[in-house]
C-alpha positions in Angstrom: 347.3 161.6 119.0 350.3 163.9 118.0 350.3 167.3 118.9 352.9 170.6 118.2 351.8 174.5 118.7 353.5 177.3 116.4 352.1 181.4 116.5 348.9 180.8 118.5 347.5 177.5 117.0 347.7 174.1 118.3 347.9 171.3 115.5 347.0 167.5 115.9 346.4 164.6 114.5 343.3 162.5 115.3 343.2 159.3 113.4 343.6 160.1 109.6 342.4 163.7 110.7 344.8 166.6 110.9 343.0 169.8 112.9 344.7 172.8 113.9 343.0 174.8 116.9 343.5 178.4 118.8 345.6 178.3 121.6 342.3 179.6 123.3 340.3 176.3 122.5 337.4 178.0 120.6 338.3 177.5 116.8 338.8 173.9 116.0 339.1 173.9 112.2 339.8 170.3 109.7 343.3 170.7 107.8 343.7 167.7 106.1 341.6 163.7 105.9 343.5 161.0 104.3 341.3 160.0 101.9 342.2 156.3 102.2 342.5 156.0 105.9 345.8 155.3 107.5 346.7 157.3 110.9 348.4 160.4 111.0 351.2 160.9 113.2 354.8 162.4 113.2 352.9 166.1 112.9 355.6 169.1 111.8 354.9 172.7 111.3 357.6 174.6 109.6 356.2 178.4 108.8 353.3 178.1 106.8 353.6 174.2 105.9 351.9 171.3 108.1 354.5 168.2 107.4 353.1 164.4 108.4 353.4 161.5 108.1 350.1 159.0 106.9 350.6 155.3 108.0 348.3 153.3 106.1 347.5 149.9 106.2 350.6 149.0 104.1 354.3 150.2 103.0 352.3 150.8 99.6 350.0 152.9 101.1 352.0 154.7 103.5 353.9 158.3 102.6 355.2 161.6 103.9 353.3 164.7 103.0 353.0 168.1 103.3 350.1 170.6 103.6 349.7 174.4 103.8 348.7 175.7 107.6 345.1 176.9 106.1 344.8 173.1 103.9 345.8 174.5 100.7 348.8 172.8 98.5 347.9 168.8 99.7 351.4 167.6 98.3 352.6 163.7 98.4 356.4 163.8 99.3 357.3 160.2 99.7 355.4 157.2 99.0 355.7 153.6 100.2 357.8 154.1 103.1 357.4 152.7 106.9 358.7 155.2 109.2 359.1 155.6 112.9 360.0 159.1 113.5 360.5 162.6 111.6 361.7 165.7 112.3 361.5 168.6 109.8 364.0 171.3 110.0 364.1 174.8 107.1 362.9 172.1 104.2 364.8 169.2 104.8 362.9 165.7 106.6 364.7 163.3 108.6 363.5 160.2 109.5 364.1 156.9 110.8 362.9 154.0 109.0 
């Protein structure tokens, strides 16, 4: 599970399921599924954007995406990369591969 909090919301990862939740535990709301599986993990929130990483069963099916806070604006980034850690700062990604 990855976790990060940012102006009263607590967002995770749970599988291939990113949730965001109130900080007071009641709302628990479904941002994003990966259609095709794969975990998500390496969870960013930069203002109003929800940056991740998917790892799928394969390279090929592996990729860096990002989402709007209310899952609006699904948006592949990279595709067909292996990663092991990320760190989004202002709009630029770095990662270690």
């Amino acid at each position: 599970m990855n976790i990060t909090a940012q102006v009263g919301y607590i967002y995770y990862s749970n599988g291939n399921a990113l949730h965001k939740v109130k900080k007071n535990g009641y709302t628990d709301e479904l941002i994003y599924k990966a259609s095709a599986g794969g975990d998500i993990v390496n969870v960013n929130v930069v203002g109003n954007w929800i940056y991740f990483y998917c790892k799928g069963s394969t390279v090929e099916k592996s990729y860096i995406a990002k989402v709007r806070t209310d899952g609006s604006l699904f948006e592949k980034l990279i595709s067909g990369i292996n990663i092991w850690e990320m760190l989004v700062v202002k709009d630029t990604i770095y990662y270690t591969t």
